[in-house]
N, C-alpha and C positions, 0 to 999 in steps of 0.2 A: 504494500500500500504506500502509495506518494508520501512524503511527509510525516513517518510513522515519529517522529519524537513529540514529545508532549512538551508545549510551551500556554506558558502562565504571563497572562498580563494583567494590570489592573488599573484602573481609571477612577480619579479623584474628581469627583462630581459637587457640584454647586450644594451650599445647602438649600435644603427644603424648608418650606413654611414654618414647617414646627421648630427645626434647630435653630434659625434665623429667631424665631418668636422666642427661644432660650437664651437669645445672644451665645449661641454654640460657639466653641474656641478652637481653632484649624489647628489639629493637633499631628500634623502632615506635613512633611518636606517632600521635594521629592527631586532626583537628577534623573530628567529624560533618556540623557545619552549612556549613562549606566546600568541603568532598570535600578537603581538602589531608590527606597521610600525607609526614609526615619521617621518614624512616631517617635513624640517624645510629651511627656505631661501626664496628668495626676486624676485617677479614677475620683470623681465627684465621694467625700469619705471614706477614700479610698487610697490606697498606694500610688507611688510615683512609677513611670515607667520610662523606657531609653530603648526602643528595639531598632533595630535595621533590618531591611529586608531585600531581597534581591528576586527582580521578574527579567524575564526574556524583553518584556515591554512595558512599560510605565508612560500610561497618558496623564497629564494635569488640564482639567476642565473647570476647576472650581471657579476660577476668577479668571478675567484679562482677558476677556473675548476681544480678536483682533492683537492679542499680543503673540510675541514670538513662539511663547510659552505653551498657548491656549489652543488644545486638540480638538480638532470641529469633529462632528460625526463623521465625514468623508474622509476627513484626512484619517480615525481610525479604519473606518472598511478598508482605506488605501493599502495603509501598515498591515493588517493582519486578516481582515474579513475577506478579501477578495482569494487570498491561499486557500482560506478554510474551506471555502464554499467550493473553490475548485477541487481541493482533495474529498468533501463530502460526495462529488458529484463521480468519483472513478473510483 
C-alpha cells in the first residue's frame, strides 16, 4: 500500500465561544518547520506543567489570519489531505 507509515499532525485552532467567554489562556507554542508544540502552564487547582511534543506536521490556526504563520484550510489539504485521499483511493 502507497504510503504505509503512519504520520500525526495536529492543528491549533481559534478559540471557541465558550473558552473566549472564560478568557481561556493559549497555553501552546508551536515551531511549524519542526513539528515541535510546547504546552507549558498550570491545571486550573491544579499542577504546573512543561511538555514538548513532536508531529510529522504542526498547523497554527489560532490567530493571525493573513499572517505568515496562519494555516488556511487549503493550505492544510495542500500539506497532507491531498496524499491521504490519494493513498485512501489505491
Amino acid at each position: 500500500m502507497p504510503g504505509d507509515a503512519i504520520k500525526v499532525a495536529v492543528r491549533v485552532r481559534p478559540f471557541n465561544k465558550r473558552e473566549k467567554k472564560r478568557n481561556a489562556h493559549l497555553a501552546i507554542t508551536m515551531d511549524a518547520e519542526s513539528g515541535m508544540v510546547h504546552a507549558k502552564g498550570k491545571v486550573p487547582g491544579g499542577d504546573a506543567y512543561d511538555k514538548k511534543y513532536h508531529f510529522d506536521n504542526a498547523f497554527w490556526s489560532h490567530d493571525g489570519f493573513g499572517t505568515p504563520k496562519f494555516v488556511t484550510q487549503t493550505n492544510l489539504f495542500t500539506t497532507i489531505g491531498e496524499s491521504l485521499l490519494k493513498d485512501a483511493w489505491e
